[in-house]
N, C-alpha and C positions, 0 to 999 in steps of 0.2 A: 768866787773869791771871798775871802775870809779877811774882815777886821776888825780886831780886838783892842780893846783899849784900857789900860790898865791903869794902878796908882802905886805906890810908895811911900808909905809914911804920911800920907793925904789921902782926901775925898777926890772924888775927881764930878765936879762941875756938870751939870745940864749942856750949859751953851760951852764949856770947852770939850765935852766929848764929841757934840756936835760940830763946833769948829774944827778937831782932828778927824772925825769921818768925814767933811769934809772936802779935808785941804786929802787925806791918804785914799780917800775915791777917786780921783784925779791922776793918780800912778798907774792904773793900767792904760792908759790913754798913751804913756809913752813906752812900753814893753807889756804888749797881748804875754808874755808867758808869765807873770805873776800871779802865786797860790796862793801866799797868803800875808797880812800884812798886819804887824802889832807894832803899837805904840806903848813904850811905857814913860808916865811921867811920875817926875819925884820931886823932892826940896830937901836939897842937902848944905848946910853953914847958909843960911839965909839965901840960896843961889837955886835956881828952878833947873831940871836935867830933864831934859827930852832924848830918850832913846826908841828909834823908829828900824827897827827888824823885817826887812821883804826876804823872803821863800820865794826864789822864781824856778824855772823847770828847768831839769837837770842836776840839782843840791847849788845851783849857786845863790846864796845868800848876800846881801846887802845891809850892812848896819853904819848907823850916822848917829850922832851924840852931839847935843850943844848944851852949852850952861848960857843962863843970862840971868838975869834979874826979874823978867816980866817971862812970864808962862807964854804968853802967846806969841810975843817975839822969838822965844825959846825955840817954837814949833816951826814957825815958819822958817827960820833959820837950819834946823833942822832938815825939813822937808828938802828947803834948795840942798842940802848936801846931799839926800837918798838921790832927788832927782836926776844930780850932776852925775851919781856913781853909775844909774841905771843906764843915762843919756850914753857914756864911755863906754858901757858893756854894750848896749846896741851897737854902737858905731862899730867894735870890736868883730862881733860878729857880721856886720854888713862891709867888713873890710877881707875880712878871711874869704869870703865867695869869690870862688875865680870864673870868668868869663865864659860862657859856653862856647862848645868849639864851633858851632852853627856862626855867630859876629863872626869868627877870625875869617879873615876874608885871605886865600893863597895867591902868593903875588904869581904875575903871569910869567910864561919862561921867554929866556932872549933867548 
């Protein structure tokens, strides 16, 4: 898996690119099909933008956005919303599976 971490109009930090590999190492733990995973961070009218991009298998894509004030409140806030979207694609897919016909058990005859 691939994480890239990018800037915008800024440097980007020692301890915050390490605090975004991180906190974005932690996303395959909840969806094994994740390729690849960039963060970009920027500062636009005084306000810090985390934008966190997952490439998971099949082209389905994942992107989340927050603005705050402080960069790493930004991130984490951020992260819960990729997490949330990925958590709802799993389920998605773990919902669409239908029962093998081996469980169905055939009632007896009267």
């Amino acid at each position: 898996m691939n994480i890239v971490v990018k800037a915008r109009h800024m440097d980007v930090t020692d301890a915050m690119r390490q605090h975004m590999e991180s906190k974005l190492g932690k996303l395959p733990r909840l969806y094994e099909g994740i390729q690849s995973i960039e963060a970009i961070l920027d500062i636009e009218a005084d306000q810090s933008v985390v934008e966190i991009i997952v490439a998971a298998r099949r082209k389905h894509t994942f992107v989340a956005t927050h603005r705050h004030a402080d960069m790493y409140a930004c991130a984490d806030q951020c992260m819960d919303k990729i997490a949330r979207q990925i958590r709802r694609h799993k389920d998605r897919l773990s919902s669409r599976r239908i029962e093998p016909a081996s469980h169905i058990q055939a009632e007896p005859p009267s």
